[in-house]
Every structure is written in C-alpha cells, then in structure tokens.
mmCIF file of the N, C-alpha and C atoms, coordinates in Angstrom:
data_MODEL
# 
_entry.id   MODEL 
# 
loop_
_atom_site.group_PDB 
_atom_site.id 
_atom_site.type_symbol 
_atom_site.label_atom_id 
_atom_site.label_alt_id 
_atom_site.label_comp_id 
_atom_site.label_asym_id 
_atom_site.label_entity_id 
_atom_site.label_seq_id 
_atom_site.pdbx_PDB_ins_code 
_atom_site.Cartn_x 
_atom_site.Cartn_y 
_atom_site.Cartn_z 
_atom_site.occupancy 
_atom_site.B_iso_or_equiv 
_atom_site.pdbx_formal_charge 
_atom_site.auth_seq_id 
_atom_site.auth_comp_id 
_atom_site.auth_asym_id 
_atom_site.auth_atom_id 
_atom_site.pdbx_PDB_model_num 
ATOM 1   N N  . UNK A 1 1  ? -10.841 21.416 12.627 1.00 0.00 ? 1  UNK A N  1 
ATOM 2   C CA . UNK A 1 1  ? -10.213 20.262 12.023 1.00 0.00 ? 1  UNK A CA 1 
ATOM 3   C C  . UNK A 1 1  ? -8.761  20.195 12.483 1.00 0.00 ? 1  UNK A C  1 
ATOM 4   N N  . UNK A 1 2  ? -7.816  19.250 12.937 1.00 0.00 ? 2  UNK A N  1 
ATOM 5   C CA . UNK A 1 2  ? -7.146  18.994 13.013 1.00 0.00 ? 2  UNK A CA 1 
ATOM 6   C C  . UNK A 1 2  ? -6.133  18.532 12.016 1.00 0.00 ? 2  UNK A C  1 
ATOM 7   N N  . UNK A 1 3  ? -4.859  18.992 12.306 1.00 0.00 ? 3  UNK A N  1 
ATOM 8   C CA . UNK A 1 3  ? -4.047  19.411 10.808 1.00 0.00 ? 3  UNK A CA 1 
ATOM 9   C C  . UNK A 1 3  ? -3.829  17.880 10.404 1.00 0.00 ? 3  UNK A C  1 
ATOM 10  N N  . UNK A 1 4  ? -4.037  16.745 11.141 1.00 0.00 ? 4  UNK A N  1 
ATOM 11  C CA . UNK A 1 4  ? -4.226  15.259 10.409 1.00 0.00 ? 4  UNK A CA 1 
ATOM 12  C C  . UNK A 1 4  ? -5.426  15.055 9.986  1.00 0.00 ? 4  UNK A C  1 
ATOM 13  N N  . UNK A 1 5  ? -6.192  15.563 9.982  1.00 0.00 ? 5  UNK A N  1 
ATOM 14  C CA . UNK A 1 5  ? -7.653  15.165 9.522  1.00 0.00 ? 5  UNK A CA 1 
ATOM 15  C C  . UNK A 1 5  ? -7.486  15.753 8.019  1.00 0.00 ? 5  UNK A C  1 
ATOM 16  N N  . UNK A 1 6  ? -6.498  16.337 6.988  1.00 0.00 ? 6  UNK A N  1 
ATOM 17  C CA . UNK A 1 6  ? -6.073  16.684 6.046  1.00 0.00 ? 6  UNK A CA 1 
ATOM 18  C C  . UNK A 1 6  ? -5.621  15.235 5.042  1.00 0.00 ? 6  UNK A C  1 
ATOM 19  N N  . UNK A 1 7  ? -5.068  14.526 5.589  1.00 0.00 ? 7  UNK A N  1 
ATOM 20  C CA . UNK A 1 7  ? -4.904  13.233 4.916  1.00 0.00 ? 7  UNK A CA 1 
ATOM 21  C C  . UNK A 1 7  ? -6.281  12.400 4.807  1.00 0.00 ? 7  UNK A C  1 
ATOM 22  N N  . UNK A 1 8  ? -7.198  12.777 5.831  1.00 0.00 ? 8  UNK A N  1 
ATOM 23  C CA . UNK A 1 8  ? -7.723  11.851 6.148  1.00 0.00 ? 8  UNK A CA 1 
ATOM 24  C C  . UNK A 1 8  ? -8.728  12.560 5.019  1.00 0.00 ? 8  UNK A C  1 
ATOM 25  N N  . UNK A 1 9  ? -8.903  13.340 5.387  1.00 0.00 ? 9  UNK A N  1 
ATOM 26  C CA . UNK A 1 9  ? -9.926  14.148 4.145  1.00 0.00 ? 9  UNK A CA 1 
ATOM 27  C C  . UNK A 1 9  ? -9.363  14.034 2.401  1.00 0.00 ? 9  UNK A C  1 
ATOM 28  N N  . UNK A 1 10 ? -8.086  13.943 2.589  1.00 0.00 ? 10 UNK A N  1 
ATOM 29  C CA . UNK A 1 10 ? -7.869  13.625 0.908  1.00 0.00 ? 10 UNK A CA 1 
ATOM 30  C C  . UNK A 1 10 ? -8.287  11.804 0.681  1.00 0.00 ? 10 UNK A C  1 
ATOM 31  N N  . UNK A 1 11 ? -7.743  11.344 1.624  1.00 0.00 ? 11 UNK A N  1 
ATOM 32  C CA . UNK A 1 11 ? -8.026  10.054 1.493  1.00 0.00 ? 11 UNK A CA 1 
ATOM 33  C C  . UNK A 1 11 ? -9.161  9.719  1.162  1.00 0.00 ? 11 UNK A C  1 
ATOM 34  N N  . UNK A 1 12 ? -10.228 10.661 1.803  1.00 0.00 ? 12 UNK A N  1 
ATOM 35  C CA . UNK A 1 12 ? -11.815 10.116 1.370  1.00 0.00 ? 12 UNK A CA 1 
ATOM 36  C C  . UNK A 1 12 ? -12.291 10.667 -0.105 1.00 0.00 ? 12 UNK A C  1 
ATOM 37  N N  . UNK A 1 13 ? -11.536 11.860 -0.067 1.00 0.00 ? 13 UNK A N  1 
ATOM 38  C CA . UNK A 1 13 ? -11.897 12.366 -1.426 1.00 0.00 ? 13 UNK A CA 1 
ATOM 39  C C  . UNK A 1 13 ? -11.253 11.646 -2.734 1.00 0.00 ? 13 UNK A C  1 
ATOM 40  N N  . UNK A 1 14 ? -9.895  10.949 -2.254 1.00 0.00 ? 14 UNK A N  1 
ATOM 41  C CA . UNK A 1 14 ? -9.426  10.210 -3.644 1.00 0.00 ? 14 UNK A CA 1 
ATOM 42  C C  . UNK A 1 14 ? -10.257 9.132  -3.807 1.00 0.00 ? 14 UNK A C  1 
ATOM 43  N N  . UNK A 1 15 ? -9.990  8.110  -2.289 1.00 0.00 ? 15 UNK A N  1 
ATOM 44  C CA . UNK A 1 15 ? -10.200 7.132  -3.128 1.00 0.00 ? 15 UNK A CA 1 
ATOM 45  C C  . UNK A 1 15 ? -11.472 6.943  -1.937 1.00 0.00 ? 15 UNK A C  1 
ATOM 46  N N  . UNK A 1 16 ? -12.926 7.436  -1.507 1.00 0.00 ? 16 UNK A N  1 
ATOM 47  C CA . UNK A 1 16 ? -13.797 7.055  -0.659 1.00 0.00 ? 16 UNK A CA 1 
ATOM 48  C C  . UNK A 1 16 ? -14.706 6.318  -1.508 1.00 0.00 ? 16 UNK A C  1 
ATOM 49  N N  . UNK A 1 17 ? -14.768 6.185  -2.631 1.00 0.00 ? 17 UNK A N  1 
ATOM 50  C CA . UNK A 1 17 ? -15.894 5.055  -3.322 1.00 0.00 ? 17 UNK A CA 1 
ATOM 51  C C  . UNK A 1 17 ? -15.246 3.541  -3.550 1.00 0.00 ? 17 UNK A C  1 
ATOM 52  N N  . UNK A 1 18 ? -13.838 3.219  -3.298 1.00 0.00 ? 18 UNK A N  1 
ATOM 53  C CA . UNK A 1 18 ? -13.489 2.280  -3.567 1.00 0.00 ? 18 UNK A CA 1 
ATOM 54  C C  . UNK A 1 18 ? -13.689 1.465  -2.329 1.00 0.00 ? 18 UNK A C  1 
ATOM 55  N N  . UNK A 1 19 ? -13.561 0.319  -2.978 1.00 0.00 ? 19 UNK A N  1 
ATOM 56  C CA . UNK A 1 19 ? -13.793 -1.077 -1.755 1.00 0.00 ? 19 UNK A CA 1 
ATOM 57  C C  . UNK A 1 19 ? -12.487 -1.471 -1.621 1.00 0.00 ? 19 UNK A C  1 
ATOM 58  N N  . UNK A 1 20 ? -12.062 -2.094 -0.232 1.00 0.00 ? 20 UNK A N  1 
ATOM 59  C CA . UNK A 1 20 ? -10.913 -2.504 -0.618 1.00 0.00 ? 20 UNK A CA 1 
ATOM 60  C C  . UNK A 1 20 ? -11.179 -3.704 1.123  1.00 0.00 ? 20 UNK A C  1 
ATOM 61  N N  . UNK A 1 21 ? -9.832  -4.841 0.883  1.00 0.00 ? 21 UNK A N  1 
ATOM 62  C CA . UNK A 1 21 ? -10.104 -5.504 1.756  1.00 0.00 ? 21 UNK A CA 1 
ATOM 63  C C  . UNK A 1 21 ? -9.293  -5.476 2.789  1.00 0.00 ? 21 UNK A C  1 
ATOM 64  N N  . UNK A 1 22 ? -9.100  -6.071 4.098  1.00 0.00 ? 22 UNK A N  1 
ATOM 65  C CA . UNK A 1 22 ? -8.182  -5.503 5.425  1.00 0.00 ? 22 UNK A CA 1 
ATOM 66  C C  . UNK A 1 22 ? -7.196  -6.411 5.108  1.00 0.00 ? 22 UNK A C  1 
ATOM 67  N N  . UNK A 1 23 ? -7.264  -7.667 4.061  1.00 0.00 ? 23 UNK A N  1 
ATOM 68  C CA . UNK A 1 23 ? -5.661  -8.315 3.531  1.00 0.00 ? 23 UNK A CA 1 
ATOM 69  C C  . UNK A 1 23 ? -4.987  -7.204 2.491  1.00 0.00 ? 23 UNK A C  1 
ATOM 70  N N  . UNK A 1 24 ? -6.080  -6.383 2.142  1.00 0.00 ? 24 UNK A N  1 
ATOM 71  C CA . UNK A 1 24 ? -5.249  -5.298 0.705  1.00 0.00 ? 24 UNK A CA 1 
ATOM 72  C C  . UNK A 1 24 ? -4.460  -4.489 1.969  1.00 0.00 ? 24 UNK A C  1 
ATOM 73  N N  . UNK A 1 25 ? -5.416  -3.622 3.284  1.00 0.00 ? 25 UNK A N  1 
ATOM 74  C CA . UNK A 1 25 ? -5.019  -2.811 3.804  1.00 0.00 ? 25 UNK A CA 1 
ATOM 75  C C  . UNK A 1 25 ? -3.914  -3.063 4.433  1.00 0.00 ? 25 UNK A C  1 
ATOM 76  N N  . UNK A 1 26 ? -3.294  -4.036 5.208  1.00 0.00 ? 26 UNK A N  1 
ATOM 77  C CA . UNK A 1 26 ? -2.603  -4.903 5.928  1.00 0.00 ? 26 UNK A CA 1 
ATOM 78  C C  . UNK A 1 26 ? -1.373  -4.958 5.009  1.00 0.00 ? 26 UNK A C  1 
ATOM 79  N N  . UNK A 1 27 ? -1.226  -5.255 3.924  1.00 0.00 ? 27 UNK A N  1 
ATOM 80  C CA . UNK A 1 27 ? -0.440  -5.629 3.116  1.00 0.00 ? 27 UNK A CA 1 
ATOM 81  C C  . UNK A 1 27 ? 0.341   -3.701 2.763  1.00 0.00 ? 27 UNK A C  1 
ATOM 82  N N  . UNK A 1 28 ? -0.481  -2.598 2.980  1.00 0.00 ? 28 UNK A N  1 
ATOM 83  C CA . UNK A 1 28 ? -0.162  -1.312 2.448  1.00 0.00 ? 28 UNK A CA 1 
ATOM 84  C C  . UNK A 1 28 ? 0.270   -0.834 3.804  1.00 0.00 ? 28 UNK A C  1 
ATOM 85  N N  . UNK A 1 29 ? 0.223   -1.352 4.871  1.00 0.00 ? 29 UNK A N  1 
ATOM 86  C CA . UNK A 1 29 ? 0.324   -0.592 6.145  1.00 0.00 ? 29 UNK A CA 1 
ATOM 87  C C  . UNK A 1 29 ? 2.083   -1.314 6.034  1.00 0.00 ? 29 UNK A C  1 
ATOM 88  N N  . UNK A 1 30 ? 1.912   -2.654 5.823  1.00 0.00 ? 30 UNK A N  1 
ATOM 89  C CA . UNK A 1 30 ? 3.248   -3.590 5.990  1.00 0.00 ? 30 UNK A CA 1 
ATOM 90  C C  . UNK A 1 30 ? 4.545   -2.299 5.161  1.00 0.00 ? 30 UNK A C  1 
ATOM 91  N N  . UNK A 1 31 ? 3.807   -2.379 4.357  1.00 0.00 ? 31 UNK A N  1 
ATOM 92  C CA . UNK A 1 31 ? 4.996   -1.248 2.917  1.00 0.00 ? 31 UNK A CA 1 
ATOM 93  C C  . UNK A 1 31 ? 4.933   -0.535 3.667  1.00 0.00 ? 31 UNK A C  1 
ATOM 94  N N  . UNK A 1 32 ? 4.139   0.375  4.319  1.00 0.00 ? 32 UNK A N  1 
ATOM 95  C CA . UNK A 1 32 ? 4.011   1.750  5.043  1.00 0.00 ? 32 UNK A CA 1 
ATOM 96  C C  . UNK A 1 32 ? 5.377   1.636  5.939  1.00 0.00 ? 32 UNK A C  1 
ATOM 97  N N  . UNK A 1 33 ? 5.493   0.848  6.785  1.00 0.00 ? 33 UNK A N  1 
ATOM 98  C CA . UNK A 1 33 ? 6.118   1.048  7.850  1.00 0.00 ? 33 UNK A CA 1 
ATOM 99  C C  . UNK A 1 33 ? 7.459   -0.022 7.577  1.00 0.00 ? 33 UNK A C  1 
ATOM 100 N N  . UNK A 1 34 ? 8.073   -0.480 6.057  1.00 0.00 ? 34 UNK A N  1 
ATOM 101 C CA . UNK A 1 34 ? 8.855   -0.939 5.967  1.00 0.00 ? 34 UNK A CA 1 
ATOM 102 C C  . UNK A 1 34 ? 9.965   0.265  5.104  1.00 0.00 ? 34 UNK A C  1 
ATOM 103 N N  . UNK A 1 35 ? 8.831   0.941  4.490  1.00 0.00 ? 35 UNK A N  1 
ATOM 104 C CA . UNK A 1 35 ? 9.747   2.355  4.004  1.00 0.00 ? 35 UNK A CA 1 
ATOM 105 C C  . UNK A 1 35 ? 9.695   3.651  5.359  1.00 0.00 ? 35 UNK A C  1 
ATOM 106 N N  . UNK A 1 36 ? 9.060   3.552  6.528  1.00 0.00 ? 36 UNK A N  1 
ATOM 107 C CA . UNK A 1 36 ? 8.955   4.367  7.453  1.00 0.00 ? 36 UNK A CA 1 
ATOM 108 C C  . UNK A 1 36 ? 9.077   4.131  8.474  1.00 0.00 ? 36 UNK A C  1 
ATOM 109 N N  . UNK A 1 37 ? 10.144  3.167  9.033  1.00 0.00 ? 37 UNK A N  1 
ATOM 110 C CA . UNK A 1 37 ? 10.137  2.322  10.093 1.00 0.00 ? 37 UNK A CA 1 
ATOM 111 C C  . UNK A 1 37 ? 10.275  3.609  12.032 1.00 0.00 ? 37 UNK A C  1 
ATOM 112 N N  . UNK A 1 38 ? 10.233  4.582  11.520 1.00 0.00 ? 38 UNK A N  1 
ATOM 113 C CA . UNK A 1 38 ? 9.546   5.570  12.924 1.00 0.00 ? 38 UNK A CA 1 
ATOM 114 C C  . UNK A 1 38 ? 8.333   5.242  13.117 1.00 0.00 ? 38 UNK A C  1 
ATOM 115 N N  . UNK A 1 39 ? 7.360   5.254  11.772 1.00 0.00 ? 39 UNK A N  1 
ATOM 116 C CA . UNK A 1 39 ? 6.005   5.078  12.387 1.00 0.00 ? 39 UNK A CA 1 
ATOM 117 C C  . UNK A 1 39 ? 5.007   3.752  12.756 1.00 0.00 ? 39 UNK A C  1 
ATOM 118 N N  . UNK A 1 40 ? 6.724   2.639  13.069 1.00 0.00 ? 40 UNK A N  1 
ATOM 119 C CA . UNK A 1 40 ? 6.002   1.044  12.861 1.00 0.00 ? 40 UNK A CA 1 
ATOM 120 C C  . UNK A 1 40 ? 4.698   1.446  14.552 1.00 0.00 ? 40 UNK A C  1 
ATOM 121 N N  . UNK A 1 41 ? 5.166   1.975  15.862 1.00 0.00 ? 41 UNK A N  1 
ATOM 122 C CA . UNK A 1 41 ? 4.620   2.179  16.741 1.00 0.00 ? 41 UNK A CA 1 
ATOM 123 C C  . UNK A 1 41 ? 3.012   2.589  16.754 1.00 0.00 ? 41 UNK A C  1 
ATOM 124 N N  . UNK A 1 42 ? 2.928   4.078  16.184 1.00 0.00 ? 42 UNK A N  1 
ATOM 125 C CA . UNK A 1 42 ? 1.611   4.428  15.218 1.00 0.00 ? 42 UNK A CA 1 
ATOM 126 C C  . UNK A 1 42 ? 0.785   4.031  14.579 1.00 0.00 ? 42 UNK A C  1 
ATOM 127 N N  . UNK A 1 43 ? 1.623   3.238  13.965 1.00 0.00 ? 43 UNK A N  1 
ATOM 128 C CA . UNK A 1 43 ? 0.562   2.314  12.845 1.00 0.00 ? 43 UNK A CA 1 
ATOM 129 C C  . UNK A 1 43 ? 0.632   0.786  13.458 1.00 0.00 ? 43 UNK A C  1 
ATOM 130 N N  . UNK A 1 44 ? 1.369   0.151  14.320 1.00 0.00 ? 44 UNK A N  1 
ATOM 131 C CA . UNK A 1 44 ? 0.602   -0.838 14.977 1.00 0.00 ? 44 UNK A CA 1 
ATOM 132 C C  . UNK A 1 44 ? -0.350  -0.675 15.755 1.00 0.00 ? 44 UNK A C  1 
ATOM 133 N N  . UNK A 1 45 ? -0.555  0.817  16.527 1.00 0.00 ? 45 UNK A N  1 
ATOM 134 C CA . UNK A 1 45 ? -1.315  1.239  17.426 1.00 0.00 ? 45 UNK A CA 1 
ATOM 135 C C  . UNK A 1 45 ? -3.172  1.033  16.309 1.00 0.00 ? 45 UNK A C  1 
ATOM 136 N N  . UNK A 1 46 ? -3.003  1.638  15.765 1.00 0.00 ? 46 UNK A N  1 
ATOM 137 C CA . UNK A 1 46 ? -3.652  1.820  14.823 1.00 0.00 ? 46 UNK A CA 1 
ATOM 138 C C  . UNK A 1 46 ? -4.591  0.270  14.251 1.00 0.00 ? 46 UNK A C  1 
ATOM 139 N N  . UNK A 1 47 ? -3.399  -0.418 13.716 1.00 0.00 ? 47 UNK A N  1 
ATOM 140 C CA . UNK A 1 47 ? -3.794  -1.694 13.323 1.00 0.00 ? 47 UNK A CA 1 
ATOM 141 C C  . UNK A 1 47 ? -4.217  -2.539 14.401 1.00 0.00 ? 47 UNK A C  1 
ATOM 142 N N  . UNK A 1 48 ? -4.185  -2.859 15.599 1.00 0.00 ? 48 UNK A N  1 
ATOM 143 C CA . UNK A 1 48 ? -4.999  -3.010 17.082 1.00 0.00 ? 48 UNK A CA 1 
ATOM 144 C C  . UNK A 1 48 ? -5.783  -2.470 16.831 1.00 0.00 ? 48 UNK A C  1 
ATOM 145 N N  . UNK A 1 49 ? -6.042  -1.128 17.132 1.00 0.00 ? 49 UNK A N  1 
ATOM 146 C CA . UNK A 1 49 ? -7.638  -0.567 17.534 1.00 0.00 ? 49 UNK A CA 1 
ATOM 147 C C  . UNK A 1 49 ? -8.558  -0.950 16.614 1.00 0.00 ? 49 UNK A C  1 
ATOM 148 N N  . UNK A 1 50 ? -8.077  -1.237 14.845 1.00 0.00 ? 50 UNK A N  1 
ATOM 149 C CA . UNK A 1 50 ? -9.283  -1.763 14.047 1.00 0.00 ? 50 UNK A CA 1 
ATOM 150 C C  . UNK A 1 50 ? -9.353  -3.334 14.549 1.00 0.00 ? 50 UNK A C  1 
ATOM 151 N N  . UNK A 1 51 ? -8.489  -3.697 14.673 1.00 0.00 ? 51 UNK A N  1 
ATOM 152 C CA . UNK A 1 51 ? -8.837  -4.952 14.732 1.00 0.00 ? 51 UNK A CA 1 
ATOM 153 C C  . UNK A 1 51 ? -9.597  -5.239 15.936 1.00 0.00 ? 51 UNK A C  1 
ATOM 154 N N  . UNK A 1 52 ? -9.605  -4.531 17.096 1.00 0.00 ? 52 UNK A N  1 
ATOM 155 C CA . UNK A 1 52 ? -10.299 -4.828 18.468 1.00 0.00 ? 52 UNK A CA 1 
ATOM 156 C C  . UNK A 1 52 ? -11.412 -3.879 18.091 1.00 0.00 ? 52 UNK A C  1 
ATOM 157 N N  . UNK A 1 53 ? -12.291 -3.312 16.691 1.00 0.00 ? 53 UNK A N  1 
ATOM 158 C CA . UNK A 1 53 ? -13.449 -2.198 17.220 1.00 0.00 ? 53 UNK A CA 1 
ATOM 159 C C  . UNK A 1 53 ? -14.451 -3.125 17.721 1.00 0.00 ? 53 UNK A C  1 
ATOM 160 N N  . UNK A 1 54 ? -14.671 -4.247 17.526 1.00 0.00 ? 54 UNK A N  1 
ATOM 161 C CA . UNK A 1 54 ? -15.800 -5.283 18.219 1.00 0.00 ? 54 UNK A CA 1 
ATOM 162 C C  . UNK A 1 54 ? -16.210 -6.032 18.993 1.00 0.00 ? 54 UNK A C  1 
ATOM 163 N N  . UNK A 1 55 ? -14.941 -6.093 20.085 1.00 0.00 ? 55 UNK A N  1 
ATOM 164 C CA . UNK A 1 55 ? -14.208 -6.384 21.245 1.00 0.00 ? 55 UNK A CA 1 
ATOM 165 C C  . UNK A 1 55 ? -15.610 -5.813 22.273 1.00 0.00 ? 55 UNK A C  1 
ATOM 166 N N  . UNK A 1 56 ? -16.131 -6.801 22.937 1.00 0.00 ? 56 UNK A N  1 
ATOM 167 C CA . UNK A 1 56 ? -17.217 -6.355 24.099 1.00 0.00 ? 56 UNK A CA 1 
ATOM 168 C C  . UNK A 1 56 ? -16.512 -5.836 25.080 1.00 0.00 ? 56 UNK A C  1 
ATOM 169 N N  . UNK A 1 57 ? -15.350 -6.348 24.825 1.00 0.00 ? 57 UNK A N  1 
ATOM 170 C CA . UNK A 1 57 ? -14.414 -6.215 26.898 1.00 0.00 ? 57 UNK A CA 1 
ATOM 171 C C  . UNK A 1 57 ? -13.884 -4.868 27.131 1.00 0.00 ? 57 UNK A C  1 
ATOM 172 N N  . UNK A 1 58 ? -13.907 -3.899 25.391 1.00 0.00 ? 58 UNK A N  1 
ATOM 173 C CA . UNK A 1 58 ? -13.195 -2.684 25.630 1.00 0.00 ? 58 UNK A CA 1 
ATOM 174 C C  . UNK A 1 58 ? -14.681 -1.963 25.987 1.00 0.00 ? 58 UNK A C  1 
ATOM 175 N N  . UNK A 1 59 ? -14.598 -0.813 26.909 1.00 0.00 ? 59 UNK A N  1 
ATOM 176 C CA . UNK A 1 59 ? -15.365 0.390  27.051 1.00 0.00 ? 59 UNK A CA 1 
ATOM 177 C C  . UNK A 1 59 ? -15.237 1.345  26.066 1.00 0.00 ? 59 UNK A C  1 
ATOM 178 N N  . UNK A 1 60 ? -13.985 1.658  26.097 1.00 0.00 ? 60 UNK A N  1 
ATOM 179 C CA . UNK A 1 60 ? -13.247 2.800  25.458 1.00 0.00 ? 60 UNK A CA 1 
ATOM 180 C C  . UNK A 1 60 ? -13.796 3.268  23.937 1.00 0.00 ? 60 UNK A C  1 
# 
C-alpha cells in the first residue's frame, strides 16, 4: 500500500456508503484548493482525469 492510499482507505471507511454528487464533489475540491492553494495543480489534475474516464480518444 502506498502511504496515500491511507486517506484513501479512511475515506472509504468513513464515509464509503454515502452517495454524493460531482456538483457536491466539485464544490469540496473548490474549498480544498482555496484553503490549499499548492495543491490547486493536483487536484485539477485529478478533476480532468474524472471528468475524461469516458473519453474513447484516451488509451491510457
């Protein structure tokens, strides 16, 4: 496991039964990176790749 896969693992364990929508998520990433403005790069990277997972044109 990789020492980030630690968030990622609490994350599923707090909150993995909840539903939530990509205007809720979008709106928490916005706060994210308005109190953390180092990781605006990261987390736009991030916010691309979900938004392109259905993209035929990527291989990757």
């Amino acid at each position: 496991m990789y020492f980030t896969d630690r968030g990622i693992e609490e994350l599923e364990k707090r909150r993995g039964e909840e539903e939530v929508t990509f205007e809720w998520l979008a709106e928490q990433l916005r706060t994210f990176v308005d109190l953390n403005p180092d990781f605006e790069v990261p987390v736009e990277r991030l916010a691309t790749w979900l938004a392109r997972l259905d993209d035929e044109d990527d291989d990757a």
